[in-house]
N, C-alpha and C positions, 0 to 999 in steps of 0.2 A: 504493500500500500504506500502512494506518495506523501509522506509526510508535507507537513504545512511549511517547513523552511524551504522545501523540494520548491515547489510550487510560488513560493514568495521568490523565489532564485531566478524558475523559468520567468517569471514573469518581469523581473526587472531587468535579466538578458534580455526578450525578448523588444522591451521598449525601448533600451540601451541602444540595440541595433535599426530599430526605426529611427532614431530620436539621432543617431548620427548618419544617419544615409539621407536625409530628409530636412534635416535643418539648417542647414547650408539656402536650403530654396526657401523655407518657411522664413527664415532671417531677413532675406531677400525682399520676399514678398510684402509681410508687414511694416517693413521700414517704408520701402514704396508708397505701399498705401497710408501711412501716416504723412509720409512727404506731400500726398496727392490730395487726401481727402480728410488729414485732420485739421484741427483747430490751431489757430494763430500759435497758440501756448505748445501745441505738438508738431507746428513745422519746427518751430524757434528750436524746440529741445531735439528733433532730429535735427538739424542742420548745424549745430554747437554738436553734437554726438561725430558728425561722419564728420568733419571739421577737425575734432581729436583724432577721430578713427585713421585719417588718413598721413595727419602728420604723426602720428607715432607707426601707420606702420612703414611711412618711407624714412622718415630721419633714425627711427629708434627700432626699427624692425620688429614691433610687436614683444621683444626682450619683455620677462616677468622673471624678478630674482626672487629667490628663496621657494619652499617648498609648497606655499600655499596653503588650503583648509586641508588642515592635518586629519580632521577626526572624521572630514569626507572621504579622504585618501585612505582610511584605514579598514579593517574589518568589520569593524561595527559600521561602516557607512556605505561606499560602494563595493567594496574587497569582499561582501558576502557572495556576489556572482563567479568568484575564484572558485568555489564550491562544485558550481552548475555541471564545469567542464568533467574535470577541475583542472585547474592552474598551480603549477608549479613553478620553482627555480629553484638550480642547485647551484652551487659555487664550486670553483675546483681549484681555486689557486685564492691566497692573498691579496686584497688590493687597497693598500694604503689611503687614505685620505688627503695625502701629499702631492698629488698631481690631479688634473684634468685630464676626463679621459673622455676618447670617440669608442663608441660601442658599438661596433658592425652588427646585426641583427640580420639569420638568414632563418626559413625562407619568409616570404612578405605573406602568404598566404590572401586573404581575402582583406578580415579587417586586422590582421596583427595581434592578435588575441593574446599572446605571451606575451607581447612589449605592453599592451594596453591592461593589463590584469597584475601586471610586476612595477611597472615604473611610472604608470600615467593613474589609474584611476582608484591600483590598489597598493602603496607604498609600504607598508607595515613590514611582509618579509623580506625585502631589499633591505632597508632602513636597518635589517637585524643582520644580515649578513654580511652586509658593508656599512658598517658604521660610518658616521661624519660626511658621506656623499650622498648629493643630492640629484635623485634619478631625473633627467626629462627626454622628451621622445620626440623628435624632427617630424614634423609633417610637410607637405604641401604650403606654398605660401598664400595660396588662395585661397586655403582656410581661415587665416587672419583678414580677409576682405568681407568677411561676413559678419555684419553689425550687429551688436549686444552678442551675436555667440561666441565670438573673438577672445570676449572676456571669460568666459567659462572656459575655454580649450586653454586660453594662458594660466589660470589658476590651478587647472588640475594637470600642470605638467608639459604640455605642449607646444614647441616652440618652433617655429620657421626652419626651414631645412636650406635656407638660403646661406649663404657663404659667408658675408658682415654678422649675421642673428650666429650660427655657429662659432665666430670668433670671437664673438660678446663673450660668451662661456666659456668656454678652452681658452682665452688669455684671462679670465678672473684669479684674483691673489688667492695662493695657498694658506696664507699668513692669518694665523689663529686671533691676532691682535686686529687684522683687516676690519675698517667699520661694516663691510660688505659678510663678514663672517658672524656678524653678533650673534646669532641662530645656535651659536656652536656646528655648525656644521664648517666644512673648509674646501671644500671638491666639489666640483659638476662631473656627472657624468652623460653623458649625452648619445641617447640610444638610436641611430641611421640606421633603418632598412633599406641596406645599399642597393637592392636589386631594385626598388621603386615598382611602378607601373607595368612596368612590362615583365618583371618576376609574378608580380600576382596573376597576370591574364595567365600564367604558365600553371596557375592551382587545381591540382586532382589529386583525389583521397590517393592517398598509397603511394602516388610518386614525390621524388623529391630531388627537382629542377633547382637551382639557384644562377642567376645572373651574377657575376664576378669578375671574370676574366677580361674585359677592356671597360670597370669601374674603377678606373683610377682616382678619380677627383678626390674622392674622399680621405685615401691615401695621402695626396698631395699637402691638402692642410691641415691633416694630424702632425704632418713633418711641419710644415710652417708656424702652427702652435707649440709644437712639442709635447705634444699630448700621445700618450701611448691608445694603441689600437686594442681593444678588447673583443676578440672572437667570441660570439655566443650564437647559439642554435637551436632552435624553436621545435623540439619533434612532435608532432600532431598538430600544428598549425597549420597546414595542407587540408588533414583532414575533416575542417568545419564545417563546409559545404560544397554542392556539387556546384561546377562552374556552368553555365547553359549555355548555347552559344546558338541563336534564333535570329535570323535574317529580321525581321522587323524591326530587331533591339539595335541592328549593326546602325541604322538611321538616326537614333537618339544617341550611341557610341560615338560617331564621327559629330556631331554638333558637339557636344557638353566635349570634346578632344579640340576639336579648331575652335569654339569662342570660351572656354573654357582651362583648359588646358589640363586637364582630367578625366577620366573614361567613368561609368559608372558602370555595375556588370549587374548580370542576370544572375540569380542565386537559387538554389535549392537547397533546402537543408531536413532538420529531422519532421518527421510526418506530412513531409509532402511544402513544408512552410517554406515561402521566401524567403524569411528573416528571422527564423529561430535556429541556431548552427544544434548541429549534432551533438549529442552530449559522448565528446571527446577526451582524454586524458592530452594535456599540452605541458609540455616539461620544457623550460629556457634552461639551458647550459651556458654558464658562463664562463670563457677560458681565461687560459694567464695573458698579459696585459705583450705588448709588444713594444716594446720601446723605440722609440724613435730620437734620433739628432734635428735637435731642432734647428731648421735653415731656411732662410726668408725667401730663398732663390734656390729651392734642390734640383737638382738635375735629375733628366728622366732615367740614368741607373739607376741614384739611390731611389727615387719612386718605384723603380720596376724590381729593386730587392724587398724592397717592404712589403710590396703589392704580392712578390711572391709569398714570403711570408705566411702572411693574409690566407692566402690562398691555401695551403698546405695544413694551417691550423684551423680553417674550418672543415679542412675533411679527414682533419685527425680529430677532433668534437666528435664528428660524424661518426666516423668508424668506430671511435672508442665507446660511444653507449649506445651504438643504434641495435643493437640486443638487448638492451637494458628498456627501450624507451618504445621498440618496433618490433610490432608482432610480425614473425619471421625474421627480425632484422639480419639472422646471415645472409639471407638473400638480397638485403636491400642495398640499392647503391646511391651514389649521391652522384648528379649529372650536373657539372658548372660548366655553365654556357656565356 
């Protein structure tokens, strides 16, 4: 029988994944319509809103320091949906509070469910396993274009994937005295699903595709911050939902892609639902840290040693617990494309 937390779970997943596929346009719309059709006192206050909205996301890039509403972040707030899947992470190496770090995240799966359930919306078992660092998770920067929701993705973690917003973080002081540190916290760590866009359109239960091998960028300005590279890897995040792929949807794909600069996909998940994912076991592996020289000008060997790095250490993650983590896993392989 489904107990009442069962049920309390499915139902806040459930609205979770509505409530971010959907409010990007809902954000949209009612600002609009207040621009259009409210009253004097609701243009004034929309047009002073997109007014700040614009100049903090061009001059200040959306940047939101510190952890934000802690006890939202935690178990008792949204971290009960960790349960649903459930959601894990394990640690496998040491990581000091002394550095800023880039945390590669594979595979993207659909909605990221390991990064979104560890570092954005349910902080409590990071916060334990890494003390003194402060988790957040790179999006799209055209999620920050979406007015009043802007503000809820920057509170719970979520921060521009754009290049200035990422060295906002990775050049912030280590320094425990820092007025930037009062928090007692001293670290960023900052979670990239390097494969983007084009990793996710690659999501099917049981296979495990990652896009790697000519993503360098990201590489580039770990070395130019001197932020060590953190391998981690998402096993069951493939498996959340079936990907559809319906010639009518291909018409709505290519607009929301060329005025948009974003795909949005077709989903299937458990009893036939668009937007309820399967109730999957998701395990994040986090590996050891990869250090980099820091240089304002690296050349493309030293990117192309670290990159291999990169490369080699996410398919030793792989190999080392995909029996641990993947039903059959001796047969499973990892395809970097």
């Amino acid at each position: 029988m489904i107990s009442f937390k069962e049920v309390i779970r499915t139902i806040l997943v459930q609205i979770y994944v509505i409530f971010f596929y959907f409010s990007w346009l809902a954000a949209h719309y009612y600002t609009l319509k207040g621009l259009l059709f409210g009253r004097l006192l609701v243009k004034t206050a929309v047009i002073i809103y997109l007014t700040y909205m614009l100049v903090n996301y061009h001059f200040y890039h959306s940047t939101f320091d510190g952890n934000g509403p802690m006890l939202l972040r935690s178990e008792r707030g949204l971290g009960i949906m960790r349960e649903y899947f459930p959601v894990r992470i394990r640690k496998t190496a040491e990581i000091p509070p002394n550095r800023n770090y880039l945390l590669a995240y594979f595979p993207h799966g659909i909605f990221t469910v390991g990064m979104a359930l560890n570092m954005q919306l349910a902080i409590t078992h990071f916060l334990r396993l890494f003390p003194g660092i402060r988790p957040k998770v790179a999006t799209l920067s055209v999620n920050f274009l979406a007015p009043f929701l802007r503000e809820i993705w920057r509170c719970f973690g979520l921060v521009s994937s754009s290049k200035p917003a990422l060295s906002y973080y990775l050049n912030k002081s280590n320094d425990p005295a820092h007025p930037d540190n009062a928090d007692g916290f001293t670290s960023y760590m900052i979670a990239l699903v390097v494969g983007g866009e084009q990793e996710a359109l690659l999501t099917q239960p049981g296979k495990h595709t990652i896009v790697l091998k000519k993503r360098v960028g990201f590489v580039k300005l770990a070395i130019q911050t001197g932020s060590p590279i953190v391998p981690s890897f998402g096993f069951g995040e493939n498996d959340l939902y079936t990907l559809l792929d319906k010639p009518w949807f291909r018409v709505i794909q290519k607009f929301f892609k060329t005025c948009l600069n974003f795909t949005p996909m077709l989903l299937k998940g458990r009893c036939g639902n668009y937007f309820l994912p399967y109730k999957k076991r998701v395990t994040v592996v986090v590996g050891s840290p990869i250090d980099v020289k820091r240089t304002t000008n690296p050349d493309s060997a030293y990117i192309e040693e670290i990159h291999a790095k990169v490369v080699e250490a996410v398919r030793q993650l792989f190999d080392t617990y995909k029996s641990e983590y993947i039903e059959n896993g001796e047969e499973a392989e990892l395809v970097i494309i």
